[in-house]
DODO-206278 format. One record per residue: residue in one letter; x negated, z negated, y of N, C-alpha, C, O in turn. Coordinates in pm, whole numbers, plus 50000, padded with zeros to 5 digits. Layout:
N
AXZYXZYXZYXZY;...
//
This chain:
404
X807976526639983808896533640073808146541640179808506553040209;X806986534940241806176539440382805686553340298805666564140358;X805306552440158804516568540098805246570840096805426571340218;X806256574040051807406585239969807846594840164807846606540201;X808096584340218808116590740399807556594540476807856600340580;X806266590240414804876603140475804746614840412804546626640441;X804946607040301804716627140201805726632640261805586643640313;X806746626940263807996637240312808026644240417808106656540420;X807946636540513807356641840635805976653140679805826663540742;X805316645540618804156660040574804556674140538804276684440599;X805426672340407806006686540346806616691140512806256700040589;X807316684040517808266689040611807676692840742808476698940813;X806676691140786805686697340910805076709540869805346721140903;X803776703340753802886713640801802936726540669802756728340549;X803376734440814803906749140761802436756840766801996762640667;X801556756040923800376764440944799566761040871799606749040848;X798646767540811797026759440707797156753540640798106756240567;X796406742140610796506735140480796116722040421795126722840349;X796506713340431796086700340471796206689240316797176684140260;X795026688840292794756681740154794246663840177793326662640258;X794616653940131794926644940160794686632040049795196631139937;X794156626440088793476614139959794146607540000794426608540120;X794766596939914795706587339938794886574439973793696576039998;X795266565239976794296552639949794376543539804793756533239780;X795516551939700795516548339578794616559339457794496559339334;X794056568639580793246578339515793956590539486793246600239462;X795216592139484795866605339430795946614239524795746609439635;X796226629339522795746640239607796706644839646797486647839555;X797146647639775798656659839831798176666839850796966665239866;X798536675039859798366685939928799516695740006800576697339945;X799346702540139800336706040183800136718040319799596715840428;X800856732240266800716740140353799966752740248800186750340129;X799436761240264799006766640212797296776240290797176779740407;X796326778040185795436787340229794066774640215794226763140175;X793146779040248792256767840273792316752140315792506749740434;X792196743140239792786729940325791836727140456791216735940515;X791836714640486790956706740565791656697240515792826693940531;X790026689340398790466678240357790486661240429789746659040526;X791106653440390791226642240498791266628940337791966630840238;X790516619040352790836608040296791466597540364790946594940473;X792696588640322792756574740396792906563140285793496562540177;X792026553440365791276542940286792696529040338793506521140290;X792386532240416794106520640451795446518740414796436523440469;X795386510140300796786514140302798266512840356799356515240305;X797786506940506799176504540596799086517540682799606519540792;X798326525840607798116540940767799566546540707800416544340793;X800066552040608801346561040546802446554140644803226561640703;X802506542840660803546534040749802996539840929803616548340993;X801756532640979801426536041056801456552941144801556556141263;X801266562440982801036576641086803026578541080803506585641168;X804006572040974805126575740999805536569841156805926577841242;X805426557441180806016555441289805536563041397806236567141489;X804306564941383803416569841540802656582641520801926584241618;X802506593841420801456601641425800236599541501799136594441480;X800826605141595799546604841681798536592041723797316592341743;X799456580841728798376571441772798176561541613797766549941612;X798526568341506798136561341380797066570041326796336562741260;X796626582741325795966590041320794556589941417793436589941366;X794766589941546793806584641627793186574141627792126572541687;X793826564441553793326547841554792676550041439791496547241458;X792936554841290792206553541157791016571841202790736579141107;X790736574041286789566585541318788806572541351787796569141290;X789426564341466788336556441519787966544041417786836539441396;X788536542041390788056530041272787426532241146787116523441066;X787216547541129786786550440976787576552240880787106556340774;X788706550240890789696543440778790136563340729789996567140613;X790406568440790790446579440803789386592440819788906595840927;X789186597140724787306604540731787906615840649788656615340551;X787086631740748787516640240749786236648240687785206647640754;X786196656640549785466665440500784696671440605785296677240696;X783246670840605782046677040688782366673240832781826679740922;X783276662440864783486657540994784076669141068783426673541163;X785256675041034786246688141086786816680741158787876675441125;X786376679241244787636669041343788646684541427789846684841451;X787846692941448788166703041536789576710941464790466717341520;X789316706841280790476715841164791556706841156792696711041136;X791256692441173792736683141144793096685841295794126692341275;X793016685641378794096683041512794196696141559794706696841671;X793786709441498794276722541501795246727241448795976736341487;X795286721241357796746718541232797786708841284798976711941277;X797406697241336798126684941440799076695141514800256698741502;X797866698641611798786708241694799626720541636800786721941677;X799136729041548799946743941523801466733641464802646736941481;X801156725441420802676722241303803466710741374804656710241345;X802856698541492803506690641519803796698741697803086706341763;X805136692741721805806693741860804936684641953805526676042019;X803756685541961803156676942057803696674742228803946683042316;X803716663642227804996661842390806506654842291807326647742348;X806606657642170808006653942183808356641242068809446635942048;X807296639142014807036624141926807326633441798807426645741795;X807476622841680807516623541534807936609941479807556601641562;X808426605041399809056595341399809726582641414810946583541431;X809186570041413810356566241472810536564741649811446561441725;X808776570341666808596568141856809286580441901809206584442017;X810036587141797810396596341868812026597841958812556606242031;X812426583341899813636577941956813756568742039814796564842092;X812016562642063811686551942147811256558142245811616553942355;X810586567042241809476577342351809876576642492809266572942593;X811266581842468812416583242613812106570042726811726570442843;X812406559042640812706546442711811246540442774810976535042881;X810536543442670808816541742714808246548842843807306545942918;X809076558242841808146568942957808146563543104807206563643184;X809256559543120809256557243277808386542443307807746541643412;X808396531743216808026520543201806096523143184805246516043238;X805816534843099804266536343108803686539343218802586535143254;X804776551143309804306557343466805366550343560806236555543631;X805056537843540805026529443664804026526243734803436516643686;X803346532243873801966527243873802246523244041802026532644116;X802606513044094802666504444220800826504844211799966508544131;X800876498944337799206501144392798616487844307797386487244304;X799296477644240798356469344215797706475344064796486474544049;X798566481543949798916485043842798226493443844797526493843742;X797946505243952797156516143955795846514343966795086522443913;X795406504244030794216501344030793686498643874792716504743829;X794366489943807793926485843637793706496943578792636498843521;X794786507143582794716519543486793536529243541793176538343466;X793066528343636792126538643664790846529143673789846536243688;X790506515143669789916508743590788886507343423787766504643380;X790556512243374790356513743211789396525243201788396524743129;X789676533943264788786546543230787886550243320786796552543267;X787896552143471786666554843530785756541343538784596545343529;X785756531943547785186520943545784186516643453783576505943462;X783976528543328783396528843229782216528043285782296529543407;X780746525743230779666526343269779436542943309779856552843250;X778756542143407778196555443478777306560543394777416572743403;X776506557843320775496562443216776376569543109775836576743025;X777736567443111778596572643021778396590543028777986598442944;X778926592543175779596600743214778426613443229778476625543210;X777076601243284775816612143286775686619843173775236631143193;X776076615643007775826621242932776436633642919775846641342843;X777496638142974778276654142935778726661843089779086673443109;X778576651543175779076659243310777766667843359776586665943332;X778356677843440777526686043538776416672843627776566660643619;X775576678643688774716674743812775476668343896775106656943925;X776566672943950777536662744036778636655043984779686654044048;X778526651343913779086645343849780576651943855781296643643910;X781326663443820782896668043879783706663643669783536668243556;X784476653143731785046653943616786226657043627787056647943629;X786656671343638787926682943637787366692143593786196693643561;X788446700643591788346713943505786976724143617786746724843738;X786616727943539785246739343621785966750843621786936750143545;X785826763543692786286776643741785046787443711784196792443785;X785396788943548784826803143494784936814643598786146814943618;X784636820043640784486832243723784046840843628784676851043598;X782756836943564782226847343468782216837943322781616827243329;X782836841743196782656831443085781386828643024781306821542924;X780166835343091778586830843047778106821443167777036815543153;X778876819543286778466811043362778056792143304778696784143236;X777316791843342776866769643297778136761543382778736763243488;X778176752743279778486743343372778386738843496779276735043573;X777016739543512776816736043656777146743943792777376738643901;X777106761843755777736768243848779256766943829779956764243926;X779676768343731781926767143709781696758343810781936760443929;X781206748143762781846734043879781666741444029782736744044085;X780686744344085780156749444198781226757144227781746753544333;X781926769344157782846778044166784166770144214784986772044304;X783986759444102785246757344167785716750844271786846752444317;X784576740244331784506734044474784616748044595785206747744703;X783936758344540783876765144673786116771644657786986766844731;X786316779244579787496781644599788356772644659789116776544747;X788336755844608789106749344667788956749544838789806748244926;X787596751444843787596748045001787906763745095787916765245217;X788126773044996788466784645059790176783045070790706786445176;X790736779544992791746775244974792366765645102793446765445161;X791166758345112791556749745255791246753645377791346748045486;X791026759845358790786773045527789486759645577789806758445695;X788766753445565788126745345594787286750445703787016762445708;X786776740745807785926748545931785326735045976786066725145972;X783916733646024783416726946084784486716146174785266720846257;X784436705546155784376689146201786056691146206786806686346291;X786446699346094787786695146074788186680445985787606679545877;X788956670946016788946656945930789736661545799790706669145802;X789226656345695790016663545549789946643345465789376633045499;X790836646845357791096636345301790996639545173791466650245134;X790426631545094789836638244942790506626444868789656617744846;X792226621744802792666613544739792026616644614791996626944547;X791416602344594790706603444439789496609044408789166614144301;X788796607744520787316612544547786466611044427785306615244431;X786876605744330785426604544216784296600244287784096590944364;X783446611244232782166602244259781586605944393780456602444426;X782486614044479782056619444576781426631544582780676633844676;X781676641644475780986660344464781806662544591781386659944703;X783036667744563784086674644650783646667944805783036674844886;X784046653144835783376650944961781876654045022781846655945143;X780726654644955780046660344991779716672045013779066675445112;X780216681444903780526694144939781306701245115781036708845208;X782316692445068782816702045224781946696645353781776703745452;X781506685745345780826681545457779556686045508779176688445623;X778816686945361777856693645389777226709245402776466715645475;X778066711245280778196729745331779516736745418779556749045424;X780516729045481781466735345563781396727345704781816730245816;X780636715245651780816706245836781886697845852781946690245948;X782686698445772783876688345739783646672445735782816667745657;X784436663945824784376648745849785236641945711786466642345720;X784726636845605785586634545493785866618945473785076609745495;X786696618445444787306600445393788026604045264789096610145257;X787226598945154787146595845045787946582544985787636571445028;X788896583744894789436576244895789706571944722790246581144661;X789476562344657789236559944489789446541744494789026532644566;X790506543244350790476533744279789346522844213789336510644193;X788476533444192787436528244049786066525644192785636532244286;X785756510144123784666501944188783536507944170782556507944245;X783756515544021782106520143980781946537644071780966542544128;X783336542944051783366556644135782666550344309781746556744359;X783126539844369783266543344476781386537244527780776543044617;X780886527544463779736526444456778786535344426777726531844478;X778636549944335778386555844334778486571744464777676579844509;X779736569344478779586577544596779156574244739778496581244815;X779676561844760778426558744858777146558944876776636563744977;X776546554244786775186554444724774866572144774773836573844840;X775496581444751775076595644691775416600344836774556607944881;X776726597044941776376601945030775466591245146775676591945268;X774756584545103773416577145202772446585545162771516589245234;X772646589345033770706593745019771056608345032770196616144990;X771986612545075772476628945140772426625745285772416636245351;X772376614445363772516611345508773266617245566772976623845666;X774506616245515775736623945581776906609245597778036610545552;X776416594145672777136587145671777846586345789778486576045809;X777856596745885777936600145990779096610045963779846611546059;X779366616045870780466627945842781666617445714782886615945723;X781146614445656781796611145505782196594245515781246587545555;X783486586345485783696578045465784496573445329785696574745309;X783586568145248784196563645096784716555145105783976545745132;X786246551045091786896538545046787216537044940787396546744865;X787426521544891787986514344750789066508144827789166497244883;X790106521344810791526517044862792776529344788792626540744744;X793666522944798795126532044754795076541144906794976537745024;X795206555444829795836562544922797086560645027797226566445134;X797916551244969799496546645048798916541945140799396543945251;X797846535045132797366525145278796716528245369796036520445436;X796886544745392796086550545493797026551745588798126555945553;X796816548545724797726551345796796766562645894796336557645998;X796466574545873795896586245935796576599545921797496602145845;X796106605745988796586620445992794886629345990793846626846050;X795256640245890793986644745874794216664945890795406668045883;X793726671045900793996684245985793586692045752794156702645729;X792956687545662793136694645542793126679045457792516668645479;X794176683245347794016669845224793716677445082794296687745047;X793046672645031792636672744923792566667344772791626659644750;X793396670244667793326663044523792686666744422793186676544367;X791706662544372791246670344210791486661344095790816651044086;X792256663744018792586654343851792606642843948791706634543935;X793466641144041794306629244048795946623544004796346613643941;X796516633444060797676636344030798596631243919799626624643907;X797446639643822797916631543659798116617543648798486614843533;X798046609343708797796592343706798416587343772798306575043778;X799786597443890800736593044013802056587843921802686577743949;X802276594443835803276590343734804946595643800805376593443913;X805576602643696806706606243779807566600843854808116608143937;X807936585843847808836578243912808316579044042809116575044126;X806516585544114805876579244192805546592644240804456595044292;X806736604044221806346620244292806746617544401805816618944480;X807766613944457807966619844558807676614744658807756620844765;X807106598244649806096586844725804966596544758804466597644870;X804646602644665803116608244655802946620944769801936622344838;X804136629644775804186636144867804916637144944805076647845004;X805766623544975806006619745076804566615545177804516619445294;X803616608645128802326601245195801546614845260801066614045372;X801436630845158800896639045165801716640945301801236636745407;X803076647945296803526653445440803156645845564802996650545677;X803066633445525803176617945681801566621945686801376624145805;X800736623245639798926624245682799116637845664798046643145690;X799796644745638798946664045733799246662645826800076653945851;X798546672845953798826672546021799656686046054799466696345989;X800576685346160801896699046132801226710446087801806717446003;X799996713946130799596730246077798476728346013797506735746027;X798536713445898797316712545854797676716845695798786721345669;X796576715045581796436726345471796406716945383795436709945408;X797296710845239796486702445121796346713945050796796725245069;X795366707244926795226717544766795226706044687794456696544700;X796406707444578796216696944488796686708044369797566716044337;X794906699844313794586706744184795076697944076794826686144101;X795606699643979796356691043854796236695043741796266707343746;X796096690743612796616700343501797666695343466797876683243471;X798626705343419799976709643407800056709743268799136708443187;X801796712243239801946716243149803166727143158803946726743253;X803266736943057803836753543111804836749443006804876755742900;X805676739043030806466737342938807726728842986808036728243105;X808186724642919809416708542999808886701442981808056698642895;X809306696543067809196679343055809126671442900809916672442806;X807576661342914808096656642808807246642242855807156637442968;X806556636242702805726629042716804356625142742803786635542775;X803576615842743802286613542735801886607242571802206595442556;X801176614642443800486608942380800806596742402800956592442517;X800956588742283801056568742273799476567642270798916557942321;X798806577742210797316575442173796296571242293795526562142324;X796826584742346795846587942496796126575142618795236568842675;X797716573442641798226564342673797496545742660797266536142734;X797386549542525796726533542497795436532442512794966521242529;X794286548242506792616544442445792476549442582791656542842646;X792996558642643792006573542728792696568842858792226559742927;X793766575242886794676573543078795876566943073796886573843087;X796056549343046796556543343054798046548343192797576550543303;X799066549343184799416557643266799886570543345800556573643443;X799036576843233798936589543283799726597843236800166596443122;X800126609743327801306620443268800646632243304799716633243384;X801166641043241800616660643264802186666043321803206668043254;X801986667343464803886670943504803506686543454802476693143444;X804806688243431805396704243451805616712143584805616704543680;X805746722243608805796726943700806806722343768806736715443870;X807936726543704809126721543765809176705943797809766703143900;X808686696343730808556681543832807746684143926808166679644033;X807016688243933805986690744088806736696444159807226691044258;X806966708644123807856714744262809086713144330809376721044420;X810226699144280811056697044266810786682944369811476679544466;X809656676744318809456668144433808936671344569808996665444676;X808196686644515807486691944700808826694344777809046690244891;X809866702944687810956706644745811446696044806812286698844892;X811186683244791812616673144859811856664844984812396655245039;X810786668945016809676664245107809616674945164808646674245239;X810006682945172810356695845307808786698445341808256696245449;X808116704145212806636709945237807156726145184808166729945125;X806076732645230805746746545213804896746745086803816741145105;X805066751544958804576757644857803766771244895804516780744872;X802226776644956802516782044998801166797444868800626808444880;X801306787444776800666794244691800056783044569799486772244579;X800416789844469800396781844333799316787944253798826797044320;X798856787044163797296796044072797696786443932797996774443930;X797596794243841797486787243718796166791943656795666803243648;X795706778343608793946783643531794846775343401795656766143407;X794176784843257794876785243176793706782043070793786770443032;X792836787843025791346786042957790266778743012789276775642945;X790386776043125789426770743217789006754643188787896750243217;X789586750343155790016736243108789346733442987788626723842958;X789696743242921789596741342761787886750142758787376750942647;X787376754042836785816759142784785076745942960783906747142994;X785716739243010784976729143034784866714342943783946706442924;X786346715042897785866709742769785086706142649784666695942594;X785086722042629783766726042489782036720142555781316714242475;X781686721742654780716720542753780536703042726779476698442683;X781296697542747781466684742762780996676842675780156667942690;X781856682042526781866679342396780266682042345779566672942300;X779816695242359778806697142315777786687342393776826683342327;X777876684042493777036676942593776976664542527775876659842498;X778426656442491777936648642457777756647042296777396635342279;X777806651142217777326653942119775296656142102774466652042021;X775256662742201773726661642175773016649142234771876645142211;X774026643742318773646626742322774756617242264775456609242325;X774706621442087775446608842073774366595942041774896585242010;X773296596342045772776584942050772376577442101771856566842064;X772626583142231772246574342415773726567042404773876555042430;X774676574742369776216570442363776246555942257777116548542303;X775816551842176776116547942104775246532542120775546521242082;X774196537242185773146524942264774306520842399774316509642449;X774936528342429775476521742556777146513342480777516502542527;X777896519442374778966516142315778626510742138777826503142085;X779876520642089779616514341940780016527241856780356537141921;X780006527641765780616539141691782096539841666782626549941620;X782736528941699784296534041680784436537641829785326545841851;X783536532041967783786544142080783456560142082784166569742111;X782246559242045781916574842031782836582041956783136593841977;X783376573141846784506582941768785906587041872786476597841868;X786276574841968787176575742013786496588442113786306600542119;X786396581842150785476600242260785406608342218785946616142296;X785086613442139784756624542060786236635242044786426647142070;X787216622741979788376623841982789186628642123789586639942149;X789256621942169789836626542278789156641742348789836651742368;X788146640942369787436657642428787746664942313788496672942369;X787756667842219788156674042099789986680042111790556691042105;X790386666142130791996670642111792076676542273792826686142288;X791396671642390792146679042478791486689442500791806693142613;X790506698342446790286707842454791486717842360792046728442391;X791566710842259792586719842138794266720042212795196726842170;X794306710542329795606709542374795656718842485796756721742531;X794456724442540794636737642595794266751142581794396759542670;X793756753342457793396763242346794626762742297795076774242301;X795416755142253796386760642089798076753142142799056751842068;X797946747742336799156741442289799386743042455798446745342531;X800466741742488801236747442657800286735942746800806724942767;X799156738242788798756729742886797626738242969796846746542924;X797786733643103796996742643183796386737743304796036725943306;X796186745843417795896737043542796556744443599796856755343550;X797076739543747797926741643789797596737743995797646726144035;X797266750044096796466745244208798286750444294798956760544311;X798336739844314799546743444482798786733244598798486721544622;X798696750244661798416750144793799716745344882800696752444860;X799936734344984800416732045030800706732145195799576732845243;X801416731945275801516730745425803286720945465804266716245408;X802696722845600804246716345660805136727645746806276726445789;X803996741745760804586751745856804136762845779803066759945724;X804526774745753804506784445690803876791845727803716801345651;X803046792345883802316801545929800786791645937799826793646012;X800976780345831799336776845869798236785045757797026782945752;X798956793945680797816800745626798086815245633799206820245644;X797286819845628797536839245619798586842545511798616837045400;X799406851645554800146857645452799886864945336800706870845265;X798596864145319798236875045141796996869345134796396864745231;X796546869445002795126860744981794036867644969793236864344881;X793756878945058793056885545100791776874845169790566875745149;X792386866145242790436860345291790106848945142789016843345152;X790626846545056790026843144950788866844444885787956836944850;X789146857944876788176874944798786716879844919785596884144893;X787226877445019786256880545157784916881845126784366871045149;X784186889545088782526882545047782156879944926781006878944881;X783366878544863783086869744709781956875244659781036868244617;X781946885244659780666890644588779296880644599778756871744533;X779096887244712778336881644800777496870044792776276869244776;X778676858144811778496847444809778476844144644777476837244630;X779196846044495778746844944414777366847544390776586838644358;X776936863544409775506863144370774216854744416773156851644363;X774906852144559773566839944619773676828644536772676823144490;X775216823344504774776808144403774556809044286774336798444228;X774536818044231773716825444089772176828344079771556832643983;X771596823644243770266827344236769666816144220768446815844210;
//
């Protein structure tokens, strides 16, 4: 019964390319037309498995082997995933469960939040050395020029944010979700900015301490291993990078509710996010279970729907659209040329899972509605200039010096 409803289902998707298919009784489908990208499965509870769940039955037999893709095309099966499946809106039977799941996955109270950002930054730090930039920035980097490195995008994109924040010497700023501490050191040390750093993950926040002592800026910068809710301060700029995603929707308007109560009346946030340019939908069961326990990609309209009811000023929005998806490729390739430091530190059904995941979310902002998404925020409408004219100020300028 589970074959006869995969094949079916198959026919019935994939319209784009061409997807050729070993059974685990040995016999061949095939489906779509033009060149395939062939796929074997050796399991034979996956036909059951990819009906109920695609995505996270498919992701689980990549990582287990069970599932092995001609010349290792991982990049041709989830290009096809994406052109033919409604990604965001399920496929069979989770696709009637999905609804009820969602609010129950992005529940994240401060104790809950701590676990889920656990699961994933908490990973060994030797992980992360393998594909990240010099400062460790794990968010999207800001192409300015598309031959630029990694290491300047990232640079690019710390400085915009802080242009963004009108930032000025021994102004107090708040960096929710500080990572490893780039962004806090950055403004402190090249703008003069007093920063309090604020992160879930034991291994993030040990590391950034560590990084701002041997910068000797313990005098400007304060790292905590605390929930943002438990700040009771007011700070004159606030700051988010790839936090957001992990607030969970039941937990918008908490989130900027906390943002309005710590600005201060004519003070400035930037919360950087990636988005999705689409409706509302879901989070991957896959990603959900291996990658960001938790985690959601809002739409525009949930973001702005919760700024709206917290009586903040929207006072400029930016969508980066490719930016994402070629810090991605960067990543991938990065770690790819260390998959064997990777594999001394994990196992091979992790590296597969990794692999996987930078793979699909690069292809999920190449081939499918996902983006980044920067709203600039205030509490008074005259705390920033009316046209984004001092943005641009110099740019020149100042690009070519950090290019030198």
């Amino acid at each position: 019964m589970w074959t006869a409803l995969f094949l079916r289902m198959m026919r019935q998707l994939i319209k784009r390319g061409a997807l050729e298919i070993t059974m685990p009784d040995g016999t061949q489908e095939r489906f779509g037309s033009g060149d395939p990208v062939r796929i074997t499965l050796t399991d034979p509870s996956l036909p059951r498995r990819i009906v109920m769940s695609p995505e996270l039955g498919v992701g689980e037999a990549y990582m287990d082997g069970t599932l092995t893709i001609e010349n290792d095309d991982l990049y041709g099966l989830i290009s096809i995933g994406i052109r033919n499946f409604s990604l965001g809106q399920g496929h069979g039977v989770e696709r009637h469960i999905g609804p009820w799941l969602k609010r129950f996955h992005q529940f994240n109270p401060v104790g809950r939040a701590k676990d889920n950002v656990a699961h994933h930054y908490d990973l060994s730090g030797a992980l992360y050395d393998l594909f990240l930039d010099e400062d460790k920035q794990y968010s999207c980097a800001y192409f300015r020029d598309p031959l630029m490195s990694l290491e300047d995008a990232q640079r690019a994109k710390k400085r915009h944010i802080a242009d963004k924040l009108l930032i000025e010497p021994d102004m107090r700023a708040l960096d929710i979700g500080c990572g490893w501490g780039g962004m806090a050191l950055t403004l402190a040390r090249d703008y003069g900015a007093r920063v309090t750093g604020v992160t879930l993950s034991e291994e993030q926040h040990a590391v950034a301490v560590q990084r701002v002592k041997d910068a000797g800026l313990e005098n400007r910068i304060d790292i905590r291993l605390q929930d943002y809710r438990e700040l009771n301060k007011r700070f004159d700029r606030i700051v988010s990078v790839g936090m957001f995603e992990h607030v969970g929707v039941p937990h918008y308007r908490e989130y900027f509710d906390h943002v309005r109560k710590k600005l201060r009346r004519d003070g400035v946030a930037l919360i950087h996010t990636i988005g999705r340019a689409a409706p509302p939908s879901r989070t991957s069961p896959w990603v959900n279970k291996y990658i960001f326990p938790g985690g959601y990609v809002p739409s525009m309209s949930e973001a702005l729907k919760a700024i709206e009811k917290e009586r903040l000023w929207v006072t400029d929005v930016e969508v980066w659209r490719l930016h994402y998806a070629e810090t991605l490729k960067h990543w991938h390739d990065r770690f790819m040329e260390n998959i064997e430091a990777a594999r001394a530190l994990y196992d091979e059904r992790f590296c597969r899972m990794w692999r996987f995941y930078l793979v699909a979310s690069e292809l999920t902002f190449r081939l499918h509605r996902q983006c980044v998404f920067q709203f600039q925020i205030t509490r008074e409408q005259s705390s920033v200039p009316l046209t984004r004219d001092y943005l641009y100020q110099d740019e020149a300028n100042r690009f070519r010096t950090a290019a030198q």
